[in-house]
KEVEXRO-266471 format. One record per residue (C-alpha): residue in one letter; x, y, z. Coordinates in steps of 0.05 Angstrom, whole numbers, plus 32768, in hexadecimal, padded with zeros to 4 digits. Example, Ala and Ser with C-alpha at 12.3 -4.5 7.8 and 13.67 -1.06 7.14 Angstrom:
BEGIN
type, east, north, up
a, 80F6, 7FA6, 809C
s, 8111, 7FEB, 808F
***
This chain:
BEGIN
type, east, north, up
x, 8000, 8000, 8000
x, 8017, 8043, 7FE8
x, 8020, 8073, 8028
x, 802E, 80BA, 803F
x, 8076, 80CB, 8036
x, 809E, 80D0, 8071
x, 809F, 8112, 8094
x, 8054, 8126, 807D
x, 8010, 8128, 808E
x, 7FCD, 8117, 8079
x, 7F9F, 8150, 80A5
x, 7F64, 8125, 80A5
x, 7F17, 814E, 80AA
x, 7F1D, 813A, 80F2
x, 7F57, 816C, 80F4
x, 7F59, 819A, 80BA
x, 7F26, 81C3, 80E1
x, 7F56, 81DA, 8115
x, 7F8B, 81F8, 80DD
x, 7F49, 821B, 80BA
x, 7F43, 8239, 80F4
x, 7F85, 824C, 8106
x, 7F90, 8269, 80C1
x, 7F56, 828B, 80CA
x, 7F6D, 82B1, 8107
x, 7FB1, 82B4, 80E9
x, 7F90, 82E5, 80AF
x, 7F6D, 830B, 80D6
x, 7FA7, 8321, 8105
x, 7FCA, 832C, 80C8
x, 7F9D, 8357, 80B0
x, 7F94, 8388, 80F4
x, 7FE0, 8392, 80E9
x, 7FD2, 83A0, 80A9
x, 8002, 836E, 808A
x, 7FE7, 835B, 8040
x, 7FEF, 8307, 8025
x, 8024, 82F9, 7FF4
x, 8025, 82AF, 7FD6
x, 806A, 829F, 7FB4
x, 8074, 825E, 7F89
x, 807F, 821A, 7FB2
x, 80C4, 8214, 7F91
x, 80F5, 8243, 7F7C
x, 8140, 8247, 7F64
x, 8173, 8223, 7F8C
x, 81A7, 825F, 7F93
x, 816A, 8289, 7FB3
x, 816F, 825C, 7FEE
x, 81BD, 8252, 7FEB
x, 81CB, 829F, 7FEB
x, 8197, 82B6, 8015
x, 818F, 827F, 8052
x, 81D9, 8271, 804B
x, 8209, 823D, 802F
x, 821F, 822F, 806D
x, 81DF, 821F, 808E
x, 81B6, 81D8, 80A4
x, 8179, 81F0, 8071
x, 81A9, 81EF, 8035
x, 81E0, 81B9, 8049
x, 81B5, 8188, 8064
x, 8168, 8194, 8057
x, 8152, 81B3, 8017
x, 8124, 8186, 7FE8
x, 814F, 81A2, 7FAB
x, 8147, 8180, 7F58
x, 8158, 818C, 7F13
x, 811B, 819D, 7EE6
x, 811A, 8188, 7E9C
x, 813F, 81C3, 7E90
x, 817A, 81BA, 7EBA
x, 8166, 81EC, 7EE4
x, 8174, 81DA, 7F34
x, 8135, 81EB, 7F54
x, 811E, 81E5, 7FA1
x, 80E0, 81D7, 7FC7
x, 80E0, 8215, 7FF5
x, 80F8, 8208, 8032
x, 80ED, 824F, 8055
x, 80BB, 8288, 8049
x, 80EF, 82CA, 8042
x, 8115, 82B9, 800E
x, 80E3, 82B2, 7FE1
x, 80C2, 82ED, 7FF7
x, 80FB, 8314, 7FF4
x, 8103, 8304, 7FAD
x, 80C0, 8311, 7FA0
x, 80CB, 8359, 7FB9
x, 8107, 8362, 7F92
x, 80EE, 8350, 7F4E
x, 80AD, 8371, 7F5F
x, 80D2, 83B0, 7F70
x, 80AB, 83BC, 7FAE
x, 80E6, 83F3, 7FCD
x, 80B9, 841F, 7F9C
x, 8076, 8414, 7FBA
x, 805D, 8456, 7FD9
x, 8056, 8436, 801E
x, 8093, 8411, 8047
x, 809E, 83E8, 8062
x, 8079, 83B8, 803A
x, 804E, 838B, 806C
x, 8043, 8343, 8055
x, 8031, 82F4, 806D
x, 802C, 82B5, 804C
x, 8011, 8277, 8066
x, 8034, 823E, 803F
x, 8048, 81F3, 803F
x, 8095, 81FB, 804A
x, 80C7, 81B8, 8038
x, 8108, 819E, 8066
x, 8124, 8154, 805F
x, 812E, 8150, 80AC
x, 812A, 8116, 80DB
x, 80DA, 810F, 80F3
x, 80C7, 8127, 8130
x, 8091, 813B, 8162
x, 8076, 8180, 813F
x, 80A7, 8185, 8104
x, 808E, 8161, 80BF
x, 80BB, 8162, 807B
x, 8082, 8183, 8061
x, 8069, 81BE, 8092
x, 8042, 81FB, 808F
x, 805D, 823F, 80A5
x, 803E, 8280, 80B8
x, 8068, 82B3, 80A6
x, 8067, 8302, 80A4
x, 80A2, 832F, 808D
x, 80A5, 837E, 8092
x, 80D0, 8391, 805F
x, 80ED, 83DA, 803D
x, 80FA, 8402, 8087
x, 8129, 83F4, 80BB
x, 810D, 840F, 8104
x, 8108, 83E6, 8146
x, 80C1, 8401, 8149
x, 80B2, 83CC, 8114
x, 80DD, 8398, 8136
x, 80AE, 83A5, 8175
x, 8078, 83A5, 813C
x, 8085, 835A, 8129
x, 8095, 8346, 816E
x, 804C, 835C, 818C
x, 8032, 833E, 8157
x, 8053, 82F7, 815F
x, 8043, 82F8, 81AD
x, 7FF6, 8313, 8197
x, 7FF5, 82D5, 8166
x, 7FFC, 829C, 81A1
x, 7FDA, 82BE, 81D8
x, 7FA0, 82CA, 81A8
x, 7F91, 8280, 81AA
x, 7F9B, 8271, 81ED
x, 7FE5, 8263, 81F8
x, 8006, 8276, 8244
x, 8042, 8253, 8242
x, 806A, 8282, 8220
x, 80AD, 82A3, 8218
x, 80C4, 82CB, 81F2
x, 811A, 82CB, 81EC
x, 8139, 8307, 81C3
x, 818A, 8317, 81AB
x, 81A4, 8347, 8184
x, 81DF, 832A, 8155
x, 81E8, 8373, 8143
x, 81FA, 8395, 80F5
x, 8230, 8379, 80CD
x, 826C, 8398, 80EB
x, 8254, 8384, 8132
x, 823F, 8337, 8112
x, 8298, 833B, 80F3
x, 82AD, 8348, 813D
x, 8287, 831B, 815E
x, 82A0, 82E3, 8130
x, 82E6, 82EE, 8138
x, 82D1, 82EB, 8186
x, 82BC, 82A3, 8176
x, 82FC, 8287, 814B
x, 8323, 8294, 817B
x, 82F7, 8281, 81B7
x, 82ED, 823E, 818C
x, 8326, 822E, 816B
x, 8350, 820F, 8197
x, 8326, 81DC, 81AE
x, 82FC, 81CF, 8167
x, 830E, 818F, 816A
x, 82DF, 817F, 81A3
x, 82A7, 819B, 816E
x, 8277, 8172, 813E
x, 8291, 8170, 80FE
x, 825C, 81A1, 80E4
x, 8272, 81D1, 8123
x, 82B9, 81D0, 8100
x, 82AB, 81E3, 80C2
x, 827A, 821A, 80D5
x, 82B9, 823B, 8101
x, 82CC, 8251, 80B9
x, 828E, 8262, 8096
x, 8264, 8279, 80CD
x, 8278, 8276, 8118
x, 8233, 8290, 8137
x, 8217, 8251, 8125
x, 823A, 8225, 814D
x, 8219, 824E, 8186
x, 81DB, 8229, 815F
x, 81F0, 81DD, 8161
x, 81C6, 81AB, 817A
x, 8200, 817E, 818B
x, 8227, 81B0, 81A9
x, 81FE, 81D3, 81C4
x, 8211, 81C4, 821A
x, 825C, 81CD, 8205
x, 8280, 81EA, 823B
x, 829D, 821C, 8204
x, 8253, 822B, 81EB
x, 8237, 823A, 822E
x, 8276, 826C, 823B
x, 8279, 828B, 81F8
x, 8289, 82D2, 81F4
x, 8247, 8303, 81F6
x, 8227, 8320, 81AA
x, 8213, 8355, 81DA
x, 825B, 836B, 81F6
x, 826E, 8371, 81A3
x, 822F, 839D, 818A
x, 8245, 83E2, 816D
x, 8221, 841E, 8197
x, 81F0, 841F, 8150
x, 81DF, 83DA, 8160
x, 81D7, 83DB, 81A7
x, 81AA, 8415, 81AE
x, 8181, 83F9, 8173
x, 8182, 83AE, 81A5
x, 816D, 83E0, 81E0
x, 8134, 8402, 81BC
x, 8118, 83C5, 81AD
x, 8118, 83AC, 81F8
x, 8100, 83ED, 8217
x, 80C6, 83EE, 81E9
x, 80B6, 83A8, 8201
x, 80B4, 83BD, 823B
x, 8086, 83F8, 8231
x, 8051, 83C9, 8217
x, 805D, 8394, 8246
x, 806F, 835D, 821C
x, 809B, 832A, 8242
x, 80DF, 8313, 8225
x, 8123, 82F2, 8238
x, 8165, 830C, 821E
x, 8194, 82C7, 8201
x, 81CD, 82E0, 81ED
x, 81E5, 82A6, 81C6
x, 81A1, 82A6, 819C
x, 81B3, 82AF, 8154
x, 8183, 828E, 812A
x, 818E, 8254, 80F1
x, 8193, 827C, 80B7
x, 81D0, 82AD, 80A0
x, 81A8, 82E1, 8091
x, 8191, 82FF, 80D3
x, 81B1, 833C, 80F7
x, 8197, 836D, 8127
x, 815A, 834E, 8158
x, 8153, 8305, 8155
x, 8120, 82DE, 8178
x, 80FC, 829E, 818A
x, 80C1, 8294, 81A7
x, 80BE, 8254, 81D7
x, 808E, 8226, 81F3
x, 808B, 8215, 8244
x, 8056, 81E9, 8247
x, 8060, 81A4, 8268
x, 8052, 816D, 822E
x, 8066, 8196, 81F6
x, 80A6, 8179, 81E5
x, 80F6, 817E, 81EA
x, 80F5, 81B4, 81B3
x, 80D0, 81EA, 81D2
x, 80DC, 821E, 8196
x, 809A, 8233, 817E
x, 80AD, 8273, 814A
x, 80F2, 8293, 8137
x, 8101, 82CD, 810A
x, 8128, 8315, 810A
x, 813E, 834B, 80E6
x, 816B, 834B, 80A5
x, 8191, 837F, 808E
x, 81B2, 8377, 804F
x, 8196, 8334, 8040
x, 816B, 8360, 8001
x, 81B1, 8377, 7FE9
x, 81CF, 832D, 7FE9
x, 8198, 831A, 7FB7
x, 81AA, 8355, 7F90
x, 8173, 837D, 7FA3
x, 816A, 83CF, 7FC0
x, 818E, 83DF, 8002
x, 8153, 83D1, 8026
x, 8147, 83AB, 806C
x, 8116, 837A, 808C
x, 80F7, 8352, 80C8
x, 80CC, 831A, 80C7
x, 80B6, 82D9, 80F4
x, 809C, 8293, 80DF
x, 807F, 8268, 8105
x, 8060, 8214, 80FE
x, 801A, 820A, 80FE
x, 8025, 81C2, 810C
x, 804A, 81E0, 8150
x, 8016, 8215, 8162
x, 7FEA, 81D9, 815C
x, 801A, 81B0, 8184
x, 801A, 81E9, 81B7
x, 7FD1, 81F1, 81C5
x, 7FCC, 81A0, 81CE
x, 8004, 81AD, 8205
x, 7FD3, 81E5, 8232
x, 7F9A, 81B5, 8221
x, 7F79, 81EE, 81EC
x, 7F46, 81DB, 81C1
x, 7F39, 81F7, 8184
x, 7EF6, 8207, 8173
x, 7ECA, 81D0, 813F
x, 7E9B, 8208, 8117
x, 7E86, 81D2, 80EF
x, 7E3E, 81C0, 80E3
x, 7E07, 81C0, 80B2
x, 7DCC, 81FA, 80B0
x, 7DA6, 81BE, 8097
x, 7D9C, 8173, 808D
x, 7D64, 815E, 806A
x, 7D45, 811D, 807A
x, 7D2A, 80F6, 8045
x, 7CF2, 80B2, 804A
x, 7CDF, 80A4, 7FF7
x, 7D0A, 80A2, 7FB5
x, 7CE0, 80E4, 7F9F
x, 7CF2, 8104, 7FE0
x, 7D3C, 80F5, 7FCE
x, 7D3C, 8111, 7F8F
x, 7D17, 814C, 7FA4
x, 7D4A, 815D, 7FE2
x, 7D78, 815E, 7FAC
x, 7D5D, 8198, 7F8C
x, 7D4F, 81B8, 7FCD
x, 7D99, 81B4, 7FE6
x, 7DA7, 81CF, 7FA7
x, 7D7F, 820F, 7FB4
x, 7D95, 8210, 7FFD
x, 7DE1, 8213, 7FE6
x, 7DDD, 823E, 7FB1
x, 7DBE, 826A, 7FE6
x, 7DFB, 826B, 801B
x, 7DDD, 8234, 8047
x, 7DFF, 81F9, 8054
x, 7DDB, 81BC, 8053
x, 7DDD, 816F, 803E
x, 7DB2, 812C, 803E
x, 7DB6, 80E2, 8049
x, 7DD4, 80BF, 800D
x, 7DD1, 8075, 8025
x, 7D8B, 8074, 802A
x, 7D8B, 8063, 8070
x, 7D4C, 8062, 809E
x, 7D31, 80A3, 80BE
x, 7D51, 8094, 80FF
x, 7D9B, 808D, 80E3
x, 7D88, 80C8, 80B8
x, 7D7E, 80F2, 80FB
x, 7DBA, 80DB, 811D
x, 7DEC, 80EE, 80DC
x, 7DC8, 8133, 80E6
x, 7DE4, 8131, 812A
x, 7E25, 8116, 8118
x, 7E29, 8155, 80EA
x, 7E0F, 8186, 8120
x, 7DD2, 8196, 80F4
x, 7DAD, 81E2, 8113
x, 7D6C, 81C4, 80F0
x, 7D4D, 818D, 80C8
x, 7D16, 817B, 80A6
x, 7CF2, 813D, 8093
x, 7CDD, 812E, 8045
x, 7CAA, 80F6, 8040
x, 7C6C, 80F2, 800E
x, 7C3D, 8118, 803A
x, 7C76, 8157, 8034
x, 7C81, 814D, 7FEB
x, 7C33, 814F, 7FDD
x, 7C27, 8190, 800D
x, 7C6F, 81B0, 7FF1
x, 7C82, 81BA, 803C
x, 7CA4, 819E, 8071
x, 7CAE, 81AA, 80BE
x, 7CEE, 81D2, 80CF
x, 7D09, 81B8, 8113
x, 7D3B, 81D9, 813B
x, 7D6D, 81AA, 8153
x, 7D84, 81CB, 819A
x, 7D38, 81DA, 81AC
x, 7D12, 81AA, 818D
x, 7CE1, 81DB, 816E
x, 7CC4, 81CB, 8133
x, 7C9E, 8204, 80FB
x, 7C7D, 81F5, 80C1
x, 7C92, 8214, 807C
x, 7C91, 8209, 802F
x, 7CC8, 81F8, 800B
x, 7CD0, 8243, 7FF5
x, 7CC6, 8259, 8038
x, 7CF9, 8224, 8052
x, 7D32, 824C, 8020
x, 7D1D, 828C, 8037
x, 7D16, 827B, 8085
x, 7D60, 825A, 8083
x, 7D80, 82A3, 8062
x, 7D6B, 82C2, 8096
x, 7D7D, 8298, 80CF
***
């Protein structure tokens, strides 16, 4: 038998209600921050992801779904959300638009060939939002309420929120030179992707998973102590304006985020409930100046977040949240003949073309299963079609929750269902 590749999902009825839902929230958030959709394509061109991520990172080395087309052409499935977007903006030429920065989010199935694990699926779907075109901790802040207004929208408690700065480019060249020679001497005792990232990228060894209780990890020098005074009063506007609006955060100084591309405020957003798993990271993202310049693109600056829906999912299971089931039909119709069959069919067909959602027995069951499928379906009303209603064109109308009943042609029945 032919099954689900590894690392993916089927989101069964039984489940797809509670992304619907989530989505659903997720948009309309979105929307009160007045951040506008963008949908890129599902794949794009290998070099966006090895320029802008970073050659030296996990995504491209070891997890990127990457193949030749019939053209030759080395295409990837797209592991992240700001890339593309960033691209998008580029060859869109966006910098021009009369307002800035440019506010958009994406919700998107996202690919990584990593090993399976409670939360995290080859095949994902992110959340993402990305402020591009301005560069002003105001719009950090911006991004951060909005990630901590996201979780605690639906529920979430067990929060916190952990924040760095890893500073502008001249503060990020210090800072690694710091780490070479903290490191080098005892590289050795590294994994061999620790070793090779002492040349390409030291921060990220502050990022290893294998390394990550190292005695040399834990005493690493401070990003902080290396920050410019540009970068640390930008780091310090940040945090007193969290603090002004009361939002709860922890500074990690040896945060810096998977991807090359970050500088300036970095942040993760964790999970502290008991049950939820050894990986408590719920949402990373941060600023990134000169990523648009990279890709060839105006000297412009952003700051963005994604976060899992199969993890915000994962969380609210955790605090014992449920989502909400709106399912339900306005109305099941009941039917006891072959004529009353065929002519529920044509009434569905006028209840749906009218907005109202409605459905019948198809197994021509008896009256009594009939009723309880209109349960299963959390029916509001029903009615019953049997030769007496067919020859009078009308049918009782019962309320399900109060058990009244009301008398109505079939006209009438179309009407009285619009307007409740």
């Amino acid at each position: 038998m032919i099954q689900v590749p590894r690392g993916t999902q089927d989101i069964l009825p039984g489940e797809s209600y509670k992304w619907q839902y989530i989505e659903k929230k997720l948009h309309e958030i979105a929307k009160n921050y007045n951040y506008e959709e963008i949908r890129t394509p599902m794949f794009e061109s290998t070099d966006l992801f090895v320029r802008a991520v970073g050659g030296s990172t996990d995504i491209v080395n070891k997890e990127m779904y990457t193949f030749l087309d019939k053209g030759d052409r080395s295409l990837t499935l797209r592991p992240e959300g700001t890339a593309p977007v960033v691209r998008s903006y580029i060859e869109n030429k966006m910098q021009h638009n009369v307002e800035q920065p440019v506010k958009l989010f994406y919700v998107a199935p996202m690919f990584r060939y990593e090993r399976k694990q409670k939360g995290r699926y080859r095949q994902f779907v992110q959340f993402g939002v990305e402020a591009i075109g301005v560069e002003d901790p105001l719009i950090d802040v911006e991004i951060l309420s909005m990630l901590m207004h996201i979780y605690q929208s639906f529920g979430l408690k067990n929060l916190k929120l952990v924040i760095n700065s890893i500073g502008d480019m001249e503060s990020r060249n210090e800072y690694n030179k710091a780490l070479v020679e903290h490191f080098s001497p005892r590289i050795g005792e590294f994994c061999s992707d620790c070793q090779s990232r002492i040349h390409t990228n030291p921060m990220r060894i502050l990022d290893c998973k294998k390394d990550r209780d190292h005695e040399l990890v834990k005493n690493a020098p401070r990003m902080y102590d290396y920050l410019n005074d540009e970068s640390k009063n930008y780091f310090e506007t940040v945090k007193a304006k969290l603090d002004d609006l009361n939002i709860a955060y922890a500074v990690d100084y040896n945060l810096v985020r998977g991807l090359d591309y970050y500088t300036h405020t970095a942040f993760e957003l964790m999970s502290n409930a008991d049950g939820f798993g050894a990986i408590t990271t719920l949402c990373g993202g941060g600023r990134y100046n000169g990523l648009l310049e990279m890709m060839d693109g105006p000297d412009k600056t952003g700051i963005g977040f994604a976060l899992s829906i199969e993890r915000l999912i994962l969380a609210l299971e955790a605090e014992g949240i449920d989502i909400p089931n709106e399912k339900g039909l306005d109305l099941y119709v009941c039917t006891m003949t072959d004529e009353a069959r065929d002519l529920a069919g044509t009434l569905l067909h006028k209840l749906r073309n009218r907005g109202i959602s409605a459905d019948m027995d198809y197994e021509n069951r008896k009256l009594k299963a009939q009723m309880k499928d209109a349960d299963r379906k959390n029916a509001r009303y029903t009615i019953v079609l049997g030769e007496d209603e067919i020859q009078n064109q009308s049918a009782d109308l019962k309320n399900m929750q109060t058990g009244e009943t009301k008398k109505l042609s079939f006209e009438e029945m179309i009407s009285t269902m619009e307007e409740i």
